[in-house]
mmCIF file as Biopython writes it, N, C-alpha, C and O atoms, coordinates in Angstrom:
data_model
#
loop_
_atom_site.group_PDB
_atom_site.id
_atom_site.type_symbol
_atom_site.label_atom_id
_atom_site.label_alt_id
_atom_site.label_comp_id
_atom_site.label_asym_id
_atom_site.label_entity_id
_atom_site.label_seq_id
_atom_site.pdbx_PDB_ins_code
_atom_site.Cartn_x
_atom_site.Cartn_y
_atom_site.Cartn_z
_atom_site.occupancy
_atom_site.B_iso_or_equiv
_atom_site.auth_seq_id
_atom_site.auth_asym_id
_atom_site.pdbx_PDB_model_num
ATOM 1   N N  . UNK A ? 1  ? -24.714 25.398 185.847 1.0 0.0 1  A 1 
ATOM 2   C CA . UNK A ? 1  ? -24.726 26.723 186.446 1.0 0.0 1  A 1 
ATOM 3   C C  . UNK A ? 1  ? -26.118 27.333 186.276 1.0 0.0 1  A 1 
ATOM 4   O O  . UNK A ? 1  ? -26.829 26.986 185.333 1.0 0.0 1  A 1 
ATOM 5   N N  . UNK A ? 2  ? -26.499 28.194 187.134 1.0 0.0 2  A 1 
ATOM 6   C CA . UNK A ? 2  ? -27.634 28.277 187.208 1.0 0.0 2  A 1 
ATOM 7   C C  . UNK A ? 2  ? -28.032 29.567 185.930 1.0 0.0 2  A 1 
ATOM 8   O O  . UNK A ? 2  ? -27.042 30.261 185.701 1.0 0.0 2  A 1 
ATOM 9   N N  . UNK A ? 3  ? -29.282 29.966 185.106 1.0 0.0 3  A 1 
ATOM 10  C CA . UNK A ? 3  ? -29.581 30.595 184.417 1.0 0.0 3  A 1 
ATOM 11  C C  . UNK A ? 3  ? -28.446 30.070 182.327 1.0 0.0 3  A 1 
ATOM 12  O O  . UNK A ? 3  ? -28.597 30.153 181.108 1.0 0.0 3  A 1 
ATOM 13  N N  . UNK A ? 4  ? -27.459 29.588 183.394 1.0 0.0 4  A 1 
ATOM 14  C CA . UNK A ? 4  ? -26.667 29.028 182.107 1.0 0.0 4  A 1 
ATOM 15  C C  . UNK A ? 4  ? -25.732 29.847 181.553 1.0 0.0 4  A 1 
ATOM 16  O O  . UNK A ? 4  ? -25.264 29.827 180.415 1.0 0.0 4  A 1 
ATOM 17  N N  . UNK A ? 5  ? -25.445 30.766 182.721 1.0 0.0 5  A 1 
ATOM 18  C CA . UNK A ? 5  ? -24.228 31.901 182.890 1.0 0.0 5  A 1 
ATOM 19  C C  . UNK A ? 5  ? -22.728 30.899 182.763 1.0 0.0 5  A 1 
ATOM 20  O O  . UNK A ? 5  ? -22.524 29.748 182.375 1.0 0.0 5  A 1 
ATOM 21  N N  . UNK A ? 6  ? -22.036 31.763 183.189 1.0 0.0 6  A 1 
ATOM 22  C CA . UNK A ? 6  ? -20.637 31.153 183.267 1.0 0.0 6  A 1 
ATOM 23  C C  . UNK A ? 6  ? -20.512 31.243 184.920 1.0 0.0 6  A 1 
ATOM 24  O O  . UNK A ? 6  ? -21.527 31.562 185.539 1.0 0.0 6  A 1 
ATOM 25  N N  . UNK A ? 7  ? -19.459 31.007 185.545 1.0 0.0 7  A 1 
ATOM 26  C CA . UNK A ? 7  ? -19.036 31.084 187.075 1.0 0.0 7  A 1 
ATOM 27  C C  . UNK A ? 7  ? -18.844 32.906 187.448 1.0 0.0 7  A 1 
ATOM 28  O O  . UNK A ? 7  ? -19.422 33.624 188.265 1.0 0.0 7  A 1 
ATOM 29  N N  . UNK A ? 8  ? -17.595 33.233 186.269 1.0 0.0 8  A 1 
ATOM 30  C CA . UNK A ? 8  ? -17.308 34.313 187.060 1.0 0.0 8  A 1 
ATOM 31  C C  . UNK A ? 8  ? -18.162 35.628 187.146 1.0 0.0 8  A 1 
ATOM 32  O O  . UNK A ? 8  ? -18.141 36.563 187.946 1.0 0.0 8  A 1 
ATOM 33  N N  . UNK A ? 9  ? -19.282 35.237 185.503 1.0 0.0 9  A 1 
ATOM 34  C CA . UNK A ? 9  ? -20.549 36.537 185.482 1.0 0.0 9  A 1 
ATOM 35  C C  . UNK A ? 9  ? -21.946 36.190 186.459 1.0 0.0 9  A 1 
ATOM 36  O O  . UNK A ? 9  ? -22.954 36.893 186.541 1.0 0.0 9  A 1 
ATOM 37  N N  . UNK A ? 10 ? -21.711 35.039 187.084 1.0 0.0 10 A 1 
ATOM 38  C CA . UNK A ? 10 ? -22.629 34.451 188.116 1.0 0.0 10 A 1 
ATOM 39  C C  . UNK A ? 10 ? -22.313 35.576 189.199 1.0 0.0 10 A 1 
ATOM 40  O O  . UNK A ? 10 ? -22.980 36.594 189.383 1.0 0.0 10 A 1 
ATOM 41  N N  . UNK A ? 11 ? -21.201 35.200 189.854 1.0 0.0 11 A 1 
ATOM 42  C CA . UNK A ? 11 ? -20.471 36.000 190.765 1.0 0.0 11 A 1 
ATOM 43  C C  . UNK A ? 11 ? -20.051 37.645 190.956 1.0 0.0 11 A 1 
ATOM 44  O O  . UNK A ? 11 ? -19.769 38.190 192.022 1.0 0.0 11 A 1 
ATOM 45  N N  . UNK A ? 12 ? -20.088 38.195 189.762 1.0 0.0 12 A 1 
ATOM 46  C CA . UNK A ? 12 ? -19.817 39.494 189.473 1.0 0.0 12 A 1 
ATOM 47  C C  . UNK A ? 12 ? -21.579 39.910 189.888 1.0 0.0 12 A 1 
ATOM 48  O O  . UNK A ? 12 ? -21.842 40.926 190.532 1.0 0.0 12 A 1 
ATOM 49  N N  . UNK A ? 13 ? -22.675 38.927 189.387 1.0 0.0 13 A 1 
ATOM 50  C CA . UNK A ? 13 ? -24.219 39.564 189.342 1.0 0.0 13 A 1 
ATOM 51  C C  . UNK A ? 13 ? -24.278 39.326 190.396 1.0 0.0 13 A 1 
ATOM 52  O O  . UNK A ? 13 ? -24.740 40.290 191.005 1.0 0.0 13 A 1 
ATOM 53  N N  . UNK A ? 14 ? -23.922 38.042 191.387 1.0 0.0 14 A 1 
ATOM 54  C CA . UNK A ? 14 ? -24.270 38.156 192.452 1.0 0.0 14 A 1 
ATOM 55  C C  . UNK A ? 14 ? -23.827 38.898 193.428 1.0 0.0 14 A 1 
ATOM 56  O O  . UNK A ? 14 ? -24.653 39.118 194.314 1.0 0.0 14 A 1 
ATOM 57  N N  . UNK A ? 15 ? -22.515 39.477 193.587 1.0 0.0 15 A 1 
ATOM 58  C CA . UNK A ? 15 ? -21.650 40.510 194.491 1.0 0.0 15 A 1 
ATOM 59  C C  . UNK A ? 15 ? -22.241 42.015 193.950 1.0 0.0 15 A 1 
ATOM 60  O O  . UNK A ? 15 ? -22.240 43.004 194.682 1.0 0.0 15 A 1 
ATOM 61  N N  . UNK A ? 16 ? -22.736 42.025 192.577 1.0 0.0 16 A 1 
ATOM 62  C CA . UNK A ? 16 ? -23.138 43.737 192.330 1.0 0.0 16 A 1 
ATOM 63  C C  . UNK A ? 16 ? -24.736 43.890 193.068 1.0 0.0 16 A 1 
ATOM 64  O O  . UNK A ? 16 ? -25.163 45.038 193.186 1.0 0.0 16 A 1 
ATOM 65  N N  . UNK A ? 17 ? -25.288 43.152 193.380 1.0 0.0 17 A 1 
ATOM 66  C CA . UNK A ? 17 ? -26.650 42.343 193.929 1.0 0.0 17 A 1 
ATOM 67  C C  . UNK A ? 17 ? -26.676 42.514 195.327 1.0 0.0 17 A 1 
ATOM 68  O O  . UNK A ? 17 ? -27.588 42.841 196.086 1.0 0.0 17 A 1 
ATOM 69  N N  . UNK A ? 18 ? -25.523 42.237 195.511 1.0 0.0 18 A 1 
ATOM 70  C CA . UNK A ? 18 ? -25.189 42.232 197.309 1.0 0.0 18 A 1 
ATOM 71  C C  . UNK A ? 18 ? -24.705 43.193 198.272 1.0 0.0 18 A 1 
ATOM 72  O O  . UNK A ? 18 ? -24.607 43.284 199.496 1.0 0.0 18 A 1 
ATOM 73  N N  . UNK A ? 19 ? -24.353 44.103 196.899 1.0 0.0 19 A 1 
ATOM 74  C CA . UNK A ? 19 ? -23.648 45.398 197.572 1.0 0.0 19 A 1 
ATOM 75  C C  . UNK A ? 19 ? -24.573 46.326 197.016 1.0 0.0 19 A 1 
ATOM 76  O O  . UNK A ? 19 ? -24.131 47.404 197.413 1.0 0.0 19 A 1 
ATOM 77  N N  . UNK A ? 20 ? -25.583 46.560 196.343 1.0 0.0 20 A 1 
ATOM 78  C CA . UNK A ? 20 ? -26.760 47.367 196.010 1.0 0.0 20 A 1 
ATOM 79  C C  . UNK A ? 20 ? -27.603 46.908 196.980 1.0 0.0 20 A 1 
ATOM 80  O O  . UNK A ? 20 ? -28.600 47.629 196.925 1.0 0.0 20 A 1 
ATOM 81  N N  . UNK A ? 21 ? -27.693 46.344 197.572 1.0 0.0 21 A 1 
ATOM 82  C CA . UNK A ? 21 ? -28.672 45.871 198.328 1.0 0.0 21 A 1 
ATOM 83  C C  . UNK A ? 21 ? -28.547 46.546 199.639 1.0 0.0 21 A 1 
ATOM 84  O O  . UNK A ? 21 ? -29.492 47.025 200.266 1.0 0.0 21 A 1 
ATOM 85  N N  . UNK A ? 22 ? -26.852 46.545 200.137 1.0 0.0 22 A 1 
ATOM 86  C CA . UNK A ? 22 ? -26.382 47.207 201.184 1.0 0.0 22 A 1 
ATOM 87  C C  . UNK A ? 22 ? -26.241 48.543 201.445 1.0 0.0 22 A 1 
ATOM 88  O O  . UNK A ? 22 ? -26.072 49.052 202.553 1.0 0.0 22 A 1 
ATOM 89  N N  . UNK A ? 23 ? -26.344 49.297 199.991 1.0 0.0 23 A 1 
ATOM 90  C CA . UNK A ? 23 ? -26.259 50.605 200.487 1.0 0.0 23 A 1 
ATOM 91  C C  . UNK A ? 23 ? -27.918 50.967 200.012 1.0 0.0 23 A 1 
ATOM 92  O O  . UNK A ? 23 ? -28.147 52.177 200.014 1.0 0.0 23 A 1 
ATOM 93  N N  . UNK A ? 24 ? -29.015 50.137 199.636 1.0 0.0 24 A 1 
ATOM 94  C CA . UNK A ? 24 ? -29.605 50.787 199.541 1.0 0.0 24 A 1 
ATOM 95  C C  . UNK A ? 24 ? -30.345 51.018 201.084 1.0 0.0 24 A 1 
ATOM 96  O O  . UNK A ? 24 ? -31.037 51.968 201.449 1.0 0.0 24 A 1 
ATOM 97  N N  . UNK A ? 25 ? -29.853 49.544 202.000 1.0 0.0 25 A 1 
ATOM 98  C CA . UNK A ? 25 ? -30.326 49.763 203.531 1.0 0.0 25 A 1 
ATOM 99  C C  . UNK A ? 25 ? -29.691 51.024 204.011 1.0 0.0 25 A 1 
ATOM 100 O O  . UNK A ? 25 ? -30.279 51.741 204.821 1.0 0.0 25 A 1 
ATOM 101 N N  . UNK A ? 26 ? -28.642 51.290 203.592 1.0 0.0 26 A 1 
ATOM 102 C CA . UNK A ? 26 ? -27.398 52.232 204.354 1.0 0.0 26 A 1 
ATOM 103 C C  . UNK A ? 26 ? -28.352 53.780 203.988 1.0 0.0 26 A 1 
ATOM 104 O O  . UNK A ? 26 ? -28.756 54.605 204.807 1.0 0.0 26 A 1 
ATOM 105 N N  . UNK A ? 27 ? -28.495 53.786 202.627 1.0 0.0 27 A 1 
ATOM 106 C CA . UNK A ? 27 ? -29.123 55.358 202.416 1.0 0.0 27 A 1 
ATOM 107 C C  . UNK A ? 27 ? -30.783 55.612 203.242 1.0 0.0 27 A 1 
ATOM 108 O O  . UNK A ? 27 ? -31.272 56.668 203.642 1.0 0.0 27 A 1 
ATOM 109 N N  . UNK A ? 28 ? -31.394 54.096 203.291 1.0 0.0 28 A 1 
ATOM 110 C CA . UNK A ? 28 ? -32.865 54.249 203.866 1.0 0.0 28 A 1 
ATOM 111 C C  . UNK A ? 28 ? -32.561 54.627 205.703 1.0 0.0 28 A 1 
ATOM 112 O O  . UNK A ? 28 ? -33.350 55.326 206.339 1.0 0.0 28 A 1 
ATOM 113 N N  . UNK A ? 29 ? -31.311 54.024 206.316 1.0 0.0 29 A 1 
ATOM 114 C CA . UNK A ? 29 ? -30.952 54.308 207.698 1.0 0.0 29 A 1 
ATOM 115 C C  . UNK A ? 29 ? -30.952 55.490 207.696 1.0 0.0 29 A 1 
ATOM 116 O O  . UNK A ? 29 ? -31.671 56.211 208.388 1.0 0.0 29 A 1 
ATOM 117 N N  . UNK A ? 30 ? -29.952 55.900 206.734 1.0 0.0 30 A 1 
ATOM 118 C CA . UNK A ? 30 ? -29.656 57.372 207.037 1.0 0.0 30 A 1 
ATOM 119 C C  . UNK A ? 30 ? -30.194 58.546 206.829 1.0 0.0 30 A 1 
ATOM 120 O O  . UNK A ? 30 ? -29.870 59.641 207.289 1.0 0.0 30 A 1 
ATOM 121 N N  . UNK A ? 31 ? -31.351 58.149 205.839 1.0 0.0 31 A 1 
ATOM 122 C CA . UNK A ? 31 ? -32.705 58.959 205.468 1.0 0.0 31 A 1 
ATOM 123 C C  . UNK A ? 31 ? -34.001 59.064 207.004 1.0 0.0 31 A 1 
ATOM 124 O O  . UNK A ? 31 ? -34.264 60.167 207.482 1.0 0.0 31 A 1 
ATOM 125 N N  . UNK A ? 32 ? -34.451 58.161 207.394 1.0 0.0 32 A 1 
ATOM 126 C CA . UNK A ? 32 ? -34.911 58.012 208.469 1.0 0.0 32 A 1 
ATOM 127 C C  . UNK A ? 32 ? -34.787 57.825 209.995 1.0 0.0 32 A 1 
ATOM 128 O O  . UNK A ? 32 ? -35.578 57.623 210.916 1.0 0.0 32 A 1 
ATOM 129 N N  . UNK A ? 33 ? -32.944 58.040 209.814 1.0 0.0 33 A 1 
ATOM 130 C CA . UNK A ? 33 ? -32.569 58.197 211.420 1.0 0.0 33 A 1 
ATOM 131 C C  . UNK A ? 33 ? -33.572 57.211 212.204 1.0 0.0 33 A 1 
ATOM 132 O O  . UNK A ? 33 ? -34.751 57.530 212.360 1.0 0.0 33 A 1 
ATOM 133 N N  . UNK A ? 34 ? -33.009 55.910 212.726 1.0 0.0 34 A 1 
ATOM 134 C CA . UNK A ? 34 ? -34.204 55.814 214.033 1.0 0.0 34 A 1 
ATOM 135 C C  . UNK A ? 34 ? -33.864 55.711 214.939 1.0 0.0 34 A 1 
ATOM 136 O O  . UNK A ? 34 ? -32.936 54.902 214.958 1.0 0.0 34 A 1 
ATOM 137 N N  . UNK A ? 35 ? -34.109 56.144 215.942 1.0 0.0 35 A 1 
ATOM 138 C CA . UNK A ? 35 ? -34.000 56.262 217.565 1.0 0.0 35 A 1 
ATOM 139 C C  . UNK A ? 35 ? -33.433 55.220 218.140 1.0 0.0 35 A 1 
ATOM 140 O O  . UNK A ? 35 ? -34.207 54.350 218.537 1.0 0.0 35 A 1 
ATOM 141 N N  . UNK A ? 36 ? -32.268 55.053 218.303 1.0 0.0 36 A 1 
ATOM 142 C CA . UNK A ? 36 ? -31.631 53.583 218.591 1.0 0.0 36 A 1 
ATOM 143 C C  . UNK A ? 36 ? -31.370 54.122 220.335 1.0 0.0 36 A 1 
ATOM 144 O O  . UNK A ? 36 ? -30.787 53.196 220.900 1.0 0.0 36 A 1 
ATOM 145 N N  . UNK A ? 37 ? -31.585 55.149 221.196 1.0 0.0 37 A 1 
ATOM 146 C CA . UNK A ? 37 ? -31.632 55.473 222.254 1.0 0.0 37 A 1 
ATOM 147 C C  . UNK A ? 37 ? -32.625 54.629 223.182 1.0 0.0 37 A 1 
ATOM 148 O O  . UNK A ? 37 ? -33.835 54.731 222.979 1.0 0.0 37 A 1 
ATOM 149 N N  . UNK A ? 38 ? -31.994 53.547 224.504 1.0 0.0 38 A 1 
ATOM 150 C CA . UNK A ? 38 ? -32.905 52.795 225.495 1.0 0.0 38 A 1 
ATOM 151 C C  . UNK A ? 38 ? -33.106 53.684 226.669 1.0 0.0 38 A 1 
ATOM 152 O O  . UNK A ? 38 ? -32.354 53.938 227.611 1.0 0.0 38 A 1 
ATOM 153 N N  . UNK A ? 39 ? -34.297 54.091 226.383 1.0 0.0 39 A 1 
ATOM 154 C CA . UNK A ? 39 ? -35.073 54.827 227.457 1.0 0.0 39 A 1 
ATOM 155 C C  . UNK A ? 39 ? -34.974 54.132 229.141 1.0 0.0 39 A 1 
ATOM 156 O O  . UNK A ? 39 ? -35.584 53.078 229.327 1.0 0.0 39 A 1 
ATOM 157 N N  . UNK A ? 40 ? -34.103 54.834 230.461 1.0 0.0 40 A 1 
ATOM 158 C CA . UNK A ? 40 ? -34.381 54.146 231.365 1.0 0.0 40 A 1 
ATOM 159 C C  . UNK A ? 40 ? -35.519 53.852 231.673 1.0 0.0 40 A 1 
ATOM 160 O O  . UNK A ? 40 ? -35.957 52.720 231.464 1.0 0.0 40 A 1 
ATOM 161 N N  . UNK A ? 41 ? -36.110 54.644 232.137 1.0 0.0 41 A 1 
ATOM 162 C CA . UNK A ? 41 ? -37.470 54.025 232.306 1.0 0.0 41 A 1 
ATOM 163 C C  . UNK A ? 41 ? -38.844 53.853 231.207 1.0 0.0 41 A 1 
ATOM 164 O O  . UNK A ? 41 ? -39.019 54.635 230.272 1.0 0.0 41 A 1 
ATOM 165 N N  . UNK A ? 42 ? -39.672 52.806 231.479 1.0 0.0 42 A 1 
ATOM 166 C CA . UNK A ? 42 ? -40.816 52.448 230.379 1.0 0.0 42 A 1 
ATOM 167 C C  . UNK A ? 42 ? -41.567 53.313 230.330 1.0 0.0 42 A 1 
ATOM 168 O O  . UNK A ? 42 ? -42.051 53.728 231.383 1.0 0.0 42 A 1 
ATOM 169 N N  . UNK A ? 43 ? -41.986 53.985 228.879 1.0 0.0 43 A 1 
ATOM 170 C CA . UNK A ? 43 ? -43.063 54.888 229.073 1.0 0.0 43 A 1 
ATOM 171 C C  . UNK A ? 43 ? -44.320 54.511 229.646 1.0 0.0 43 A 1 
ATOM 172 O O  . UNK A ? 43 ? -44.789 53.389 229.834 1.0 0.0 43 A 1 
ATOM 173 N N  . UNK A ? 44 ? -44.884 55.894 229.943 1.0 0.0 44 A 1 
ATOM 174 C CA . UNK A ? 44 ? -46.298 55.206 230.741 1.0 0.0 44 A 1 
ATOM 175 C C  . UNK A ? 44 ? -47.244 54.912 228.922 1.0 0.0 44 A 1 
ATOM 176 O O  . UNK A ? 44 ? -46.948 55.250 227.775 1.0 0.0 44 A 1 
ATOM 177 N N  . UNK A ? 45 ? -48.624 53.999 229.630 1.0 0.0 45 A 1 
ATOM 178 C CA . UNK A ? 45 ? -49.285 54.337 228.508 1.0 0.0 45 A 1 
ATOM 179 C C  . UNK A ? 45 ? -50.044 55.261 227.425 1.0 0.0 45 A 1 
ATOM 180 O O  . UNK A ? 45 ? -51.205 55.480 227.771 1.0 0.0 45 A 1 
ATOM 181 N N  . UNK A ? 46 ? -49.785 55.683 226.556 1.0 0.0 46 A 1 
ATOM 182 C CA . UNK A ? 46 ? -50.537 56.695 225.916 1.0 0.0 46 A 1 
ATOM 183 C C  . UNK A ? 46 ? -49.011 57.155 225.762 1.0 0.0 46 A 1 
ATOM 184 O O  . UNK A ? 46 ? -49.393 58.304 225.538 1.0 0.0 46 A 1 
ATOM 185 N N  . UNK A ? 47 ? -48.118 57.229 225.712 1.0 0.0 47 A 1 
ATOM 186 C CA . UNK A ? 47 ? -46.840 58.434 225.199 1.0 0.0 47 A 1 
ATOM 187 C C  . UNK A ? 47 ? -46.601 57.875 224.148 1.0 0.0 47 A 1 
ATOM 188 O O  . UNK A ? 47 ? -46.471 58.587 223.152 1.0 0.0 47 A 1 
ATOM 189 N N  . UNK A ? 48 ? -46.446 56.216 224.009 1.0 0.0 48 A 1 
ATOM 190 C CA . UNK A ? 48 ? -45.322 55.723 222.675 1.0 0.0 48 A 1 
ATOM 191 C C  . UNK A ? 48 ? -46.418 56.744 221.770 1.0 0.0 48 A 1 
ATOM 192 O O  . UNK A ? 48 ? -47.554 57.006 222.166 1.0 0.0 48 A 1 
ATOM 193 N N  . UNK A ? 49 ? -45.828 57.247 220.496 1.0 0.0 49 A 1 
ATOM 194 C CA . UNK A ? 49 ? -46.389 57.422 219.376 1.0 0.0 49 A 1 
ATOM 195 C C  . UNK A ? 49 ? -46.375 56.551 218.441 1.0 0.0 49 A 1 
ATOM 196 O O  . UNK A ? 49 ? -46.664 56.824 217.275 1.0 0.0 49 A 1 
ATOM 197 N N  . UNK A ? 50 ? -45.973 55.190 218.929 1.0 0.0 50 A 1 
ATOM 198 C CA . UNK A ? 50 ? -46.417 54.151 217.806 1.0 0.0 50 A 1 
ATOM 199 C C  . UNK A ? 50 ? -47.900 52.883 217.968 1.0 0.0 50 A 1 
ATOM 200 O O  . UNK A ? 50 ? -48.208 51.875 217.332 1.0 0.0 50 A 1 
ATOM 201 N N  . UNK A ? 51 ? -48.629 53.759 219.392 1.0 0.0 51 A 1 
ATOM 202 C CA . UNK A ? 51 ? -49.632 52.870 219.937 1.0 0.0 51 A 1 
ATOM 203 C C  . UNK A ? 51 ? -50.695 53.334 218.784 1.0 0.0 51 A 1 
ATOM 204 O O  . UNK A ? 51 ? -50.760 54.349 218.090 1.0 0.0 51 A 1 
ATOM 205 N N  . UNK A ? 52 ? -51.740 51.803 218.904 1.0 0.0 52 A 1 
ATOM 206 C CA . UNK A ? 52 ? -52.495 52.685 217.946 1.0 0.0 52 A 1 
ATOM 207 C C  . UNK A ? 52 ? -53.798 53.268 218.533 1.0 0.0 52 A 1 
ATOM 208 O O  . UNK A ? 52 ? -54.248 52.448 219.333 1.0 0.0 52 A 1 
ATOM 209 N N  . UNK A ? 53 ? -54.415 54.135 218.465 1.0 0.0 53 A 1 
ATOM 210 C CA . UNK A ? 53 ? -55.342 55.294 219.615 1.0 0.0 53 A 1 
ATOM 211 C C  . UNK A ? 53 ? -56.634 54.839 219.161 1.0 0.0 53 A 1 
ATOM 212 O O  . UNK A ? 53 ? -57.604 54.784 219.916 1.0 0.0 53 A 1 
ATOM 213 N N  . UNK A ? 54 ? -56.673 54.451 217.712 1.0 0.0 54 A 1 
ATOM 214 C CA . UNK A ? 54 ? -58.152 53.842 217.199 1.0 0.0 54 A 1 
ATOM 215 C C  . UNK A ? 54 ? -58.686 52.216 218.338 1.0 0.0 54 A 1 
ATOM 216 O O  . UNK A ? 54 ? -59.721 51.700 218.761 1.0 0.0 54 A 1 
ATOM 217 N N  . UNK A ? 55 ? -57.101 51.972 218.388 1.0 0.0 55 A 1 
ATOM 218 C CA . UNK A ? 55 ? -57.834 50.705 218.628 1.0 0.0 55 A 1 
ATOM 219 C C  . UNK A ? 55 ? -58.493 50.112 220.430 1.0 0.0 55 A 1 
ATOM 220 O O  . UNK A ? 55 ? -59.197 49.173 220.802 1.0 0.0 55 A 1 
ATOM 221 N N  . UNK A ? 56 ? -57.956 50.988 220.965 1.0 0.0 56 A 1 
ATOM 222 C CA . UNK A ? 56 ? -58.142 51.203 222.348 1.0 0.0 56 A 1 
ATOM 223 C C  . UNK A ? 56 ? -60.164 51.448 222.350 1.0 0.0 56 A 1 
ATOM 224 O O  . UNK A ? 56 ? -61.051 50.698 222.758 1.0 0.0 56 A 1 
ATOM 225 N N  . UNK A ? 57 ? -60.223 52.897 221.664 1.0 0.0 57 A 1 
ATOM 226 C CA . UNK A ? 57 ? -61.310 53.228 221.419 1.0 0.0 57 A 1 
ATOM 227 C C  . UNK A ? 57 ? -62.520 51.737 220.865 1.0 0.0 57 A 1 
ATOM 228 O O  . UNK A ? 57 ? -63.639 51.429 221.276 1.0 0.0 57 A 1 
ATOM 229 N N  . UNK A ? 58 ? -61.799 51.239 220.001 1.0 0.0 58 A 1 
ATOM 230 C CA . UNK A ? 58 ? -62.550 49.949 219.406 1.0 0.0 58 A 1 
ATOM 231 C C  . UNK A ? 58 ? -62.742 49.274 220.802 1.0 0.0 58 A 1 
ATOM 232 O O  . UNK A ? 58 ? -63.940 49.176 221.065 1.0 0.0 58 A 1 
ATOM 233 N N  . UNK A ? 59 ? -61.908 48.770 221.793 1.0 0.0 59 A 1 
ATOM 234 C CA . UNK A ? 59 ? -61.928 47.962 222.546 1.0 0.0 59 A 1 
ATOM 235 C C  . UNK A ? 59 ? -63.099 48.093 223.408 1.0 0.0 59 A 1 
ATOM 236 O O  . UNK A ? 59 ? -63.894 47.202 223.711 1.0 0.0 59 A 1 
ATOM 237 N N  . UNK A ? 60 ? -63.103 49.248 223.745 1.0 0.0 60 A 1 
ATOM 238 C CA . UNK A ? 60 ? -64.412 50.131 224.723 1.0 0.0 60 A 1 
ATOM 239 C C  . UNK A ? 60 ? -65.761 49.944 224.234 1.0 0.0 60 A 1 
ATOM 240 O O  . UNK A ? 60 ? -66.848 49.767 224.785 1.0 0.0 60 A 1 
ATOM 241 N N  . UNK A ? 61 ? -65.381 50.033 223.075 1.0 0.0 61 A 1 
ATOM 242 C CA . UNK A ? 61 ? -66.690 50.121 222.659 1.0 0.0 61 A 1 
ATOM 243 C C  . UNK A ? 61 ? -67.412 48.485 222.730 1.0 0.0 61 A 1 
ATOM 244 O O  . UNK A ? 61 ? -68.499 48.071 223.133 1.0 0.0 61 A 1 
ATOM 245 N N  . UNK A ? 62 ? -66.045 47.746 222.041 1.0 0.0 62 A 1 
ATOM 246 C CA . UNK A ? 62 ? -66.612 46.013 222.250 1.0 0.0 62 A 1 
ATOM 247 C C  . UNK A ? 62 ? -67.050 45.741 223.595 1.0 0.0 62 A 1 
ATOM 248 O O  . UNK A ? 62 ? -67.984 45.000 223.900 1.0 0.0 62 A 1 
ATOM 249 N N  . UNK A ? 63 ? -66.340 46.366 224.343 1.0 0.0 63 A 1 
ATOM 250 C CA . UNK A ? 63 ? -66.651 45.755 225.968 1.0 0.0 63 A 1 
ATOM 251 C C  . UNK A ? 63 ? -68.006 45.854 226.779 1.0 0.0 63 A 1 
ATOM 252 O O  . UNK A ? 63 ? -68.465 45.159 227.686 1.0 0.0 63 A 1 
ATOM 253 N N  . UNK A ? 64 ? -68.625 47.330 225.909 1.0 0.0 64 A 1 
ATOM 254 C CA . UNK A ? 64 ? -69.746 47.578 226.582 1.0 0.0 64 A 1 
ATOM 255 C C  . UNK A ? 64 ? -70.548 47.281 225.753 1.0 0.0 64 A 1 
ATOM 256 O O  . UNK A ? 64 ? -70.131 47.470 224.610 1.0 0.0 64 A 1 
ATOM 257 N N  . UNK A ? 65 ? -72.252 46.609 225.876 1.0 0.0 65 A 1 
ATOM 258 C CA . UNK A ? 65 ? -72.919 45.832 225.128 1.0 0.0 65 A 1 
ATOM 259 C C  . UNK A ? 65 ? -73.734 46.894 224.276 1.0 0.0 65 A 1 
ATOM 260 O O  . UNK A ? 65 ? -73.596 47.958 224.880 1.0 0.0 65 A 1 
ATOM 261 N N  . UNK A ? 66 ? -74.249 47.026 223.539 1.0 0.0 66 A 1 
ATOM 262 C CA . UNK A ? 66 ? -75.079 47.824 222.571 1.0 0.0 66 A 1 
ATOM 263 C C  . UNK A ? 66 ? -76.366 47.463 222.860 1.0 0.0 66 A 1 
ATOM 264 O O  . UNK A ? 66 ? -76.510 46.242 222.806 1.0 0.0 66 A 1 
ATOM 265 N N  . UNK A ? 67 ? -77.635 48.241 223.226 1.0 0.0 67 A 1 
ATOM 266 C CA . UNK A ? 67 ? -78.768 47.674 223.113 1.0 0.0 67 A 1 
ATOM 267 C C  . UNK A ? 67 ? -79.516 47.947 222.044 1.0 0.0 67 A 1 
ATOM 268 O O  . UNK A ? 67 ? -80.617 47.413 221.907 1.0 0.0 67 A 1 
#
């Protein structure tokens, strides 16, 4: 047996393990609400607020040459 437990304190650590685990997802869901709503239509670009705005800017700048 693994650690050199017995069967049934294997099982008791592993089920108290498995169900702490579950509500700690359950309290982080319910702390942060996320938007599980499918938007009909695709936003245009620039709305998501999860784009990142630095990196666009980076891109521009790579594209055009520096003298």
């Amino acid at each position: 047996m693994p650690a050199g437990v017995s069967w049934p304190r294997y099982l008791k650590m592993f089920g108290a393990s498995v169900l702490s685990m579950f509500a700690g997802a359950q309290v982080v869901h319910q702390y942060y609400r996320p938007d599980l709503t499918i938007p009909e239509v695709p936003p245009k670009p620039g709305e998501l607020r999860t784009e990142l705005f630095g990196l666009k800017e980076r891109e521009t700048d790579s594209a055009t040459p520096k003298q």
